[in-house]
Backbone as CSV, one residue per row, in Angstrom:
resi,resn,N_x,N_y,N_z,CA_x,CA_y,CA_z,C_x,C_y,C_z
1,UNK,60.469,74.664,106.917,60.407,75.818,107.792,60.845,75.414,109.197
2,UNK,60.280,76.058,110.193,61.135,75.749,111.582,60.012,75.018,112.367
3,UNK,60.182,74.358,113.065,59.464,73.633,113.964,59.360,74.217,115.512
4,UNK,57.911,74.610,115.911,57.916,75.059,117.095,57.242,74.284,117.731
5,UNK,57.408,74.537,119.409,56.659,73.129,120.389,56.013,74.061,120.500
6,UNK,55.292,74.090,121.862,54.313,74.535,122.617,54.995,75.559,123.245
7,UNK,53.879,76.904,122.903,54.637,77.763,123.475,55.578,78.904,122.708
8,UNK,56.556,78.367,121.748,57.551,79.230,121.345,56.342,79.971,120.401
9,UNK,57.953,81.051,120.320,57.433,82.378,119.769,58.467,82.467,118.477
10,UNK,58.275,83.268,117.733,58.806,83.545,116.339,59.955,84.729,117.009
11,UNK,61.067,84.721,116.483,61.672,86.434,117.066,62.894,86.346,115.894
12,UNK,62.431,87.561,115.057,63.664,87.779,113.877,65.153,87.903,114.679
13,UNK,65.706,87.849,114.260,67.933,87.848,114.942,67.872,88.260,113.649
14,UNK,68.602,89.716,113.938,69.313,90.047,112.445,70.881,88.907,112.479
15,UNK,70.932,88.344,111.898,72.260,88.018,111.940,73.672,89.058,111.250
16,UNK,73.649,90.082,110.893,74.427,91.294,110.254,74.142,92.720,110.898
17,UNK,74.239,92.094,112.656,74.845,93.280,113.424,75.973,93.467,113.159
18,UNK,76.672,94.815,113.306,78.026,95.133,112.572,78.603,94.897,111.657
19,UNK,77.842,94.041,110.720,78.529,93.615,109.825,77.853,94.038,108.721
20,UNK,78.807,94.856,107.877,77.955,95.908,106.628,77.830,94.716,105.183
21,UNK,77.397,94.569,104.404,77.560,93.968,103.305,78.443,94.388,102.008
22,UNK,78.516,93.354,101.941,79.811,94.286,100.626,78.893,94.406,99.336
23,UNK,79.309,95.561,98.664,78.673,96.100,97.566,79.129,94.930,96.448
24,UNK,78.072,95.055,95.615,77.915,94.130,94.587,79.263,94.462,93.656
25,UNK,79.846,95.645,93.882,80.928,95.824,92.025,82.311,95.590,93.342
26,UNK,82.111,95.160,94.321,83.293,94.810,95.205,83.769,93.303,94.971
27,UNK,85.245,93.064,95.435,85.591,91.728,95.271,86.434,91.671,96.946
28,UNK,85.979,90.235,97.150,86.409,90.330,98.874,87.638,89.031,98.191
29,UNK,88.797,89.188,99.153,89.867,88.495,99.019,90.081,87.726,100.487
30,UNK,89.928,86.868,100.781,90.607,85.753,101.752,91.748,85.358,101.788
31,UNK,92.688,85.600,102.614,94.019,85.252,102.827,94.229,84.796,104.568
32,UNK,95.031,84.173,104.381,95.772,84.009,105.892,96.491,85.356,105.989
33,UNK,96.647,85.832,107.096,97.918,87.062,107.144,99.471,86.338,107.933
34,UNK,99.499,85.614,107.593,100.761,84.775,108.225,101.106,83.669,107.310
35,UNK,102.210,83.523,106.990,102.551,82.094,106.410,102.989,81.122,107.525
36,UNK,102.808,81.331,108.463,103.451,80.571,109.999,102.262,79.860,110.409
37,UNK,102.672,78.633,110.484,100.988,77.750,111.203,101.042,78.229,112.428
38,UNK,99.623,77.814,112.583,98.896,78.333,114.109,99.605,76.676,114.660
39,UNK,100.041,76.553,115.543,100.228,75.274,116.795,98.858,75.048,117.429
40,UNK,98.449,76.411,118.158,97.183,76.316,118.380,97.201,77.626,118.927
41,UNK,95.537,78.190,118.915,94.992,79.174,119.128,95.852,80.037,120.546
42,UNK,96.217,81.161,120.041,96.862,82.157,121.204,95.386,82.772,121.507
43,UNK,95.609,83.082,123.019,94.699,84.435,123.562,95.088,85.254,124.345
44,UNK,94.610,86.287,124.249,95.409,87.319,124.461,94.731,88.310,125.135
45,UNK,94.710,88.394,126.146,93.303,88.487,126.969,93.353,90.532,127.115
46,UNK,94.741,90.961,126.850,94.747,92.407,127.496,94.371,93.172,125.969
47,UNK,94.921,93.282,125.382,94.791,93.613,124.064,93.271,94.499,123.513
48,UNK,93.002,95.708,123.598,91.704,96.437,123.226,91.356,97.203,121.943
49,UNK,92.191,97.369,121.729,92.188,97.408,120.397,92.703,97.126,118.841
50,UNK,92.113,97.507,117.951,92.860,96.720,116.747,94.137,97.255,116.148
51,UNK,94.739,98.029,116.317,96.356,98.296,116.318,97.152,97.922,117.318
52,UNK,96.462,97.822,118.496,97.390,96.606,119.806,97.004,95.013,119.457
53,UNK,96.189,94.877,118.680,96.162,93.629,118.142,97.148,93.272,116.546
54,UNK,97.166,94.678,116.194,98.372,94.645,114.582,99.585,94.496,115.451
55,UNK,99.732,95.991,116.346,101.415,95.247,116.980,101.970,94.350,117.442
56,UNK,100.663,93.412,118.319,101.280,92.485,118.684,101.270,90.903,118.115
57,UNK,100.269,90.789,117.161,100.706,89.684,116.283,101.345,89.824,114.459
58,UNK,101.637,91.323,114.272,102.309,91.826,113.368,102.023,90.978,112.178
59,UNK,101.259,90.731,111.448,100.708,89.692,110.874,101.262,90.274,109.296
60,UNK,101.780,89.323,108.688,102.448,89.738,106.921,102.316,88.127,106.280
61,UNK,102.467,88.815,104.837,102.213,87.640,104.234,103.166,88.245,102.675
62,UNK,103.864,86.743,102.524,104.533,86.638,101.213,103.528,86.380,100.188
63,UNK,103.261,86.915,98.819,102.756,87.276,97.886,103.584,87.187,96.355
64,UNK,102.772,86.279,95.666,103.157,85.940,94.729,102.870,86.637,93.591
65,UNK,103.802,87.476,92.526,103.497,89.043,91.768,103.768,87.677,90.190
66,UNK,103.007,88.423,89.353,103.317,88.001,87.612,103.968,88.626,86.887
67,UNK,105.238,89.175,86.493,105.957,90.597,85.955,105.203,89.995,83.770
68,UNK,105.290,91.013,83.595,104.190,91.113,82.238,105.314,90.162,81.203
69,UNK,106.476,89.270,81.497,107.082,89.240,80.798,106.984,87.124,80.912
70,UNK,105.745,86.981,82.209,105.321,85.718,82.391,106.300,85.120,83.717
71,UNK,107.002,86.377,84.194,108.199,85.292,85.341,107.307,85.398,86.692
72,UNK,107.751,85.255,87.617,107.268,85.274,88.851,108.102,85.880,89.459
73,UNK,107.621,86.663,91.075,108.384,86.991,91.735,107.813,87.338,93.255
74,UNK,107.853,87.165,94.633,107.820,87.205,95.214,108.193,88.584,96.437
75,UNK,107.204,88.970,97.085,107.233,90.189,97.741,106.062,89.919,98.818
76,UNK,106.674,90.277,100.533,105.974,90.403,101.958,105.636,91.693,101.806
77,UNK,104.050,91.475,102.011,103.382,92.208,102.524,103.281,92.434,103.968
78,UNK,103.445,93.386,104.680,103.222,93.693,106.571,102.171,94.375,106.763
79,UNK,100.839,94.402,107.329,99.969,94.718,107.630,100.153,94.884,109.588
80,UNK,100.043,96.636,108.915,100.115,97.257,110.580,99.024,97.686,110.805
81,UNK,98.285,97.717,110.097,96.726,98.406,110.657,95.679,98.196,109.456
82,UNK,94.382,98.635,109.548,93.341,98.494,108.865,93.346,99.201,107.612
83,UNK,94.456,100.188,107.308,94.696,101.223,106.433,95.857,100.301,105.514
84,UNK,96.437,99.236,105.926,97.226,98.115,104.759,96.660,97.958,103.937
85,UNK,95.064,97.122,104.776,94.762,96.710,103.235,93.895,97.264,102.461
86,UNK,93.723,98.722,102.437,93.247,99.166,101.191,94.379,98.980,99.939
87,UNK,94.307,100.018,98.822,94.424,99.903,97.976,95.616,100.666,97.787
88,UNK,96.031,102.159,98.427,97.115,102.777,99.318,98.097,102.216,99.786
89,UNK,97.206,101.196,100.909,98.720,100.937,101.775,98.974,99.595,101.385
90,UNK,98.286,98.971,100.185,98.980,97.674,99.633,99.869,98.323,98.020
91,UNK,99.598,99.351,97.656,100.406,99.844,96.346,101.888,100.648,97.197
92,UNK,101.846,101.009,98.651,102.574,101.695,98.879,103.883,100.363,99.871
93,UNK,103.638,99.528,99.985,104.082,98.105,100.287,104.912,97.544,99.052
94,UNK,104.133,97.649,97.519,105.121,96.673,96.469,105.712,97.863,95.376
95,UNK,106.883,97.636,95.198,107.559,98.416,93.979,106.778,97.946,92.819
96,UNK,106.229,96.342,92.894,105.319,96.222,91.580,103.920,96.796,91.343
97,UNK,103.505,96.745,92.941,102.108,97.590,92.391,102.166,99.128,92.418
98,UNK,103.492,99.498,92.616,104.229,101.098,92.489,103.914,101.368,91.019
99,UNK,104.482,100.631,90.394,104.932,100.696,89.017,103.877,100.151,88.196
100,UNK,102.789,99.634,88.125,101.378,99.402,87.838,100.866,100.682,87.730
101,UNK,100.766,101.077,89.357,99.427,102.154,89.450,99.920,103.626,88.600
102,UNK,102.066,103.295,88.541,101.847,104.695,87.810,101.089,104.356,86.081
103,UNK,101.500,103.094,85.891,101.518,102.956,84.108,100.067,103.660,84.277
104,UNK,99.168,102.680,85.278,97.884,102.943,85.265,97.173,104.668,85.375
105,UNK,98.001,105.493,86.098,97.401,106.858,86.233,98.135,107.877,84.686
106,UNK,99.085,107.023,84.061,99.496,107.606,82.895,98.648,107.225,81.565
107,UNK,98.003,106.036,81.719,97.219,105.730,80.961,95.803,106.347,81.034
108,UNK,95.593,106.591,82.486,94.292,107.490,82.590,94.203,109.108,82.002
109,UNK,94.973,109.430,82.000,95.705,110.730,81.574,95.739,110.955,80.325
110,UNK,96.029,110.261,79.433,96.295,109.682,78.259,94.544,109.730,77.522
111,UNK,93.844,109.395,77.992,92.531,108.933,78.008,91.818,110.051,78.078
112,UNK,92.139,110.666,79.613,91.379,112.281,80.002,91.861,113.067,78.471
113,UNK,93.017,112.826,78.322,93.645,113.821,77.175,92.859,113.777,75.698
114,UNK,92.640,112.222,75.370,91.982,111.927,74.417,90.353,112.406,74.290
115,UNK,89.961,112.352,75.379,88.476,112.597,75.467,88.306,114.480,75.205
116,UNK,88.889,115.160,75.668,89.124,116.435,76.040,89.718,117.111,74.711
117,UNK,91.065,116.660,74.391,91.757,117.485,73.520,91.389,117.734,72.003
118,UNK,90.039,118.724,71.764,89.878,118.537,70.214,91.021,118.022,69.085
119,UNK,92.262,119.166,69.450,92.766,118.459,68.203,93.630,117.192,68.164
120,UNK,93.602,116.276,69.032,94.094,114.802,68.806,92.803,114.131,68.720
121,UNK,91.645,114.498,68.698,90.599,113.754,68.545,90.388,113.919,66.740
122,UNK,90.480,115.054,66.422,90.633,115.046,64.917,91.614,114.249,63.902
123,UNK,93.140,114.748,65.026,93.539,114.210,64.057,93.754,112.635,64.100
124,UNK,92.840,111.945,65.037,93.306,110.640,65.354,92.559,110.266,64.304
125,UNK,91.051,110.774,64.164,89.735,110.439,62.842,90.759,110.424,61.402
126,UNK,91.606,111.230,61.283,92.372,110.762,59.849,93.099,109.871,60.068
127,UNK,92.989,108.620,59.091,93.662,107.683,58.939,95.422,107.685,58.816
128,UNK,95.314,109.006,57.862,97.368,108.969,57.498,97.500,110.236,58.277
129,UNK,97.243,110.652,59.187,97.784,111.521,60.364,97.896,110.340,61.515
130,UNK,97.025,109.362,62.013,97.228,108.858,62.802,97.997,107.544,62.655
131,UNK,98.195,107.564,61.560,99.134,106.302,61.280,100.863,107.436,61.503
132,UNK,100.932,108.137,61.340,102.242,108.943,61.427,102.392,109.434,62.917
133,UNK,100.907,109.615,63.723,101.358,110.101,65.247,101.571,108.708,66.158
134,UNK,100.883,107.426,65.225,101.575,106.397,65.738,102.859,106.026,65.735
135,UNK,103.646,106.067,64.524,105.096,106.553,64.251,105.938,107.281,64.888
136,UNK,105.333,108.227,65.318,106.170,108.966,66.152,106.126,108.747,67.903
137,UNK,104.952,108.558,68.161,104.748,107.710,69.523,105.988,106.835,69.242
138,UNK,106.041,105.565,68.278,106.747,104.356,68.189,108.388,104.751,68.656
139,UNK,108.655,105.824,68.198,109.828,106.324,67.690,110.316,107.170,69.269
140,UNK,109.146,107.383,70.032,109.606,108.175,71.531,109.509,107.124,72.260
141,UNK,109.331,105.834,72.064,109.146,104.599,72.806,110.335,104.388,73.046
142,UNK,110.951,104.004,71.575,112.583,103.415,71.247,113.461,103.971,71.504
143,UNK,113.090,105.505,72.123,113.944,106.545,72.103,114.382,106.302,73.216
144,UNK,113.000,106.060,74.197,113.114,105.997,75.436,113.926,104.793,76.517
145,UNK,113.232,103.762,75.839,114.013,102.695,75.753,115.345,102.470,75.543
146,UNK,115.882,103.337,74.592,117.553,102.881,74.066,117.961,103.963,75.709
147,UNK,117.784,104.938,75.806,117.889,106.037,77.119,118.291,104.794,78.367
148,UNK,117.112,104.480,78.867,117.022,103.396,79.644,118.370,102.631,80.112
149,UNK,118.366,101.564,78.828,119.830,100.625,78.764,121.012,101.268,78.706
150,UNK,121.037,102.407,78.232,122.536,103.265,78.073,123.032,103.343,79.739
């Protein structure tokens, strides 16, 4: 415990003034926002707020993407304000997380549809109906696909 002399007094310090806690189903990410070393600490004495602090050290970072096919590929992120790094203004930054969030809101859709639509819920429960609407899914895939490359 703590050691007091003569005299002292006990006095709680919140230590998490301003500072909210992050919710338990949250994941916090640590990054540098610069790939440029610091030489040493700038200060910047006029500067009052935090978008005169985005403009003037304009802070971005190169980012390393996985394309589903195992390659790699590379894409800068620029963070102009506190609204980057949500989830918005980092999907509205990469053509890859463009093309994610749509698969992702088509797949949700897909899902809403399944939950909702009596009759694909029936006919998914038969075995040789849903082996044939898999078939035909298969068949608007390839369709789509050959479309594509043409």
């Amino acid at each position: 415990m703590y050691n007091y002399g003569i005299g002292g007094q006990e006095r709680k310090q919140d230590a998490s003034e301003g500072i909210t806690e992050i919710s338990q189903n949250r994941t916090l990410l640590l990054e540098k926002l610069t790939d440029d070393p610091a030489i040493r600490p700038e200060i910047v004495g006029d500067l009052k707020t935090v978008d005169e602090v985005f403009a003037h050290f304009q802070p971005e970072k190169e980012v390393e993407f996985e394309a589903e096919d195992g390659s790699t590929f590379n894409e800068t992120l620029r963070f102009r304000n506190l609204g980057d790094f949500g989830k918005r203004g980092l999907i509205n930054q990469s053509a890859a997380l463009q093309e994610l969030n749509t698969q992702y809101e088509d797949f949700q859709n897909f899902v809403k549809q399944l939950k909702s639509n009596k009759i694909l819920k029936t006919l998914l429960e038969n075995p040789d109906a849903r082996q044939q609407y898999q078939a035909a899914l298969q068949a608007m895939i390839k369709e789509l696909a050959d479309a594509e490359q043409s």
